[in-house]
N, C-alpha and C positions, 0 to 999 in steps of 0.2 A: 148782661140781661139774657134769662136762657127766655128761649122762645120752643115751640115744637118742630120749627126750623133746623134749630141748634143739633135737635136730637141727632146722632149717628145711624144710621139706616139698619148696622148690623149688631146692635146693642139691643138684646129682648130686656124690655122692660121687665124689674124685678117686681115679685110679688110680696105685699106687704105681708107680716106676721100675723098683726093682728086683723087684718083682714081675712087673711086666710082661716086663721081661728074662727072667724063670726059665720067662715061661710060653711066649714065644717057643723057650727052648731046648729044653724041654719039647715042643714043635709036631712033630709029623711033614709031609714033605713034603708028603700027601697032604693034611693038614691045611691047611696054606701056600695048595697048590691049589686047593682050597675056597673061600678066604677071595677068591683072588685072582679067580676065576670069579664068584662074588656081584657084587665090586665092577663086574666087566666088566657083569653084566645089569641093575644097574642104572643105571649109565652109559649101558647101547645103547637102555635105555628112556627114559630121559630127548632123546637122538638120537633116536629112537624118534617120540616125542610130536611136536619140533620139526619132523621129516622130516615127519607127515602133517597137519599145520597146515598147512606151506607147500604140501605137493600141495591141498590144498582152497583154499587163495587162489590158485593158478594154475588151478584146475579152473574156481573160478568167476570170474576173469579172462575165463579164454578163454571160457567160454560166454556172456561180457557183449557179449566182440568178434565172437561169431558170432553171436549176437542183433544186435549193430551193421551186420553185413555182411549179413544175411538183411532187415534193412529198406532199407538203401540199395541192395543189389538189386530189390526191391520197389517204393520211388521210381524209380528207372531206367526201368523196366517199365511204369509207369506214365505215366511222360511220351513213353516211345518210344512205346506203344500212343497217347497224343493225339494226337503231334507224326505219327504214320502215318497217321489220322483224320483229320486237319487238310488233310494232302497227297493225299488221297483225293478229300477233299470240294471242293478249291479250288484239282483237278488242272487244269483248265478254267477258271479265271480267266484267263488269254494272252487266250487263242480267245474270251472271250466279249468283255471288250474291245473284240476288234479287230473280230467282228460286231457288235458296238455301233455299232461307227462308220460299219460300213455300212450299216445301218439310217437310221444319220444323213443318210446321202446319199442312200440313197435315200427318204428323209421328202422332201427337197430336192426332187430331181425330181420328185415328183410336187406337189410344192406349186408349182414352177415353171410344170409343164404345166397345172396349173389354172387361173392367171392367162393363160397363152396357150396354146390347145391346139393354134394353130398351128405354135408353135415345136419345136424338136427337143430343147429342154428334155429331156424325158423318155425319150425314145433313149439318146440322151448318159449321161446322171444314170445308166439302169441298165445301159446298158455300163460304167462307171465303178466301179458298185458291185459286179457282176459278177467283173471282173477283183481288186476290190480283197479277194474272198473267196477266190480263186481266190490269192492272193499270199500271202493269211493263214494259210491250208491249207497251202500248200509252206512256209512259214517253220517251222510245228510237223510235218512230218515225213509232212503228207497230201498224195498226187501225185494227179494224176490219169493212168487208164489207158490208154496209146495202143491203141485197135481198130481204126479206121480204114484198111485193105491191110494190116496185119498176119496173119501165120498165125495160124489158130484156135487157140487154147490154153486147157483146161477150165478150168485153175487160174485165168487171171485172166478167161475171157469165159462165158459164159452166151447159149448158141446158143436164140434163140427160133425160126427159120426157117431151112432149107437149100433154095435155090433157085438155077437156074440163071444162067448172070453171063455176057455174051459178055467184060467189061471186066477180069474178076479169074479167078485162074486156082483151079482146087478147093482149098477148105481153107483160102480168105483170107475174111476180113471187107470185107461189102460193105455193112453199112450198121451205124453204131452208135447205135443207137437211145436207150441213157440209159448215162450215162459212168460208169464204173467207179473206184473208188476205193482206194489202199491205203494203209494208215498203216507207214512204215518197210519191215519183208517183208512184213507182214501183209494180206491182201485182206479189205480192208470193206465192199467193195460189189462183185461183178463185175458187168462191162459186159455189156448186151442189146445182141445182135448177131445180123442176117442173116446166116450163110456161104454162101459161093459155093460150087455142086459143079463149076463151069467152063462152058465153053460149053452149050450145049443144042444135044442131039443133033440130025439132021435125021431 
């Protein structure tokens, strides 16, 4: 004897056919629409969910790889700032070198002249070492300044004296007193120089 007792608690009752048919024809359009709109929102919510799970895996994607790009710029920075450090400090390694060496020689001559202080040993030795500073100088870009009968020129001489000169005509250099120096255009030392203002009057 089934009862409603009988029924099983987790058994959903089935829906008849033809019932379902009647209630279909039963339905009005707007009805229809309804049913048809529900299934749409819960469809777009489902799309919904999907769509902002994967905007948050690309969100925190990209802020892994602009976190990656903000350190490896940072190591960049950091090595370009040594490696400019570096070329600062041991801008002057060539040059000192090659004064090293004339240091050497001139150790030489004077160890030379000591054993005879006759000899021209020592002449020698710092003519030798002289020019070889002088060579080391022009190889990195440092000249020295012709003043020498040259016209006077502020930029590159430094007028300690204007006095009369039968030999040089006004506004040349007639005596250079300590030699002027410049690195590439740059003036790093200008030359001490007498100018001539020309004859002396009678």
């Amino acid at each position: 004897m089934n009862t409603e007792q009988d029924q099983r608690p987790d058994e959903t009752p089935k829906s008849d056919p033809a019932e379902l048919d009647s209630t279909l024809e039963a339905a009005t359009p707007e009805d229809l629409d309804a049913v048809h709109a529900e299934a749409q929102s819960q469809s777009g919510a489902e799309q919904g969910e999907v769509t902002i799970e994967s905007l948050q895996a690309q969100l925190a994607d990209a802020e892994k790889r602009v976190l990656m790009a903000h350190a490896d710029l940072e190591n960049f920075r950091r090595r370009n700032r040594r490696d400019m450090q570096d070329q600062l400090r041991y801008a002057s390694l060539d040059l000192m070198n090659d004064v090293l060496e004339s240091v050497d020689n001139l150790t030489r001559a004077v160890e030379s002249y000591e054993k005879d202080a006759n000899g021209d040993g020592l002449v020698e030795g710092v003519k030798m070492v002289a020019q070889q500073i002088n060579t080391s100088l022009e190889n990195k870009g440092c000249k020295r300044i012709e003043a020498m009968g040259q016209p006077f020129d502020p930029n590159l001489h430094q007028a300690l004296q204007m006095q009369p000169s039968d030999e040089h005509d006004a506004n040349i250099v007639m005596l250079d007193l300590r030699a002027g120096f410049q690195l590439h255009d740059r003036v790093i030392r200008p030359s001490q120089v007498f100018v001539s203002t020309g004859p002396a009057k009678e």
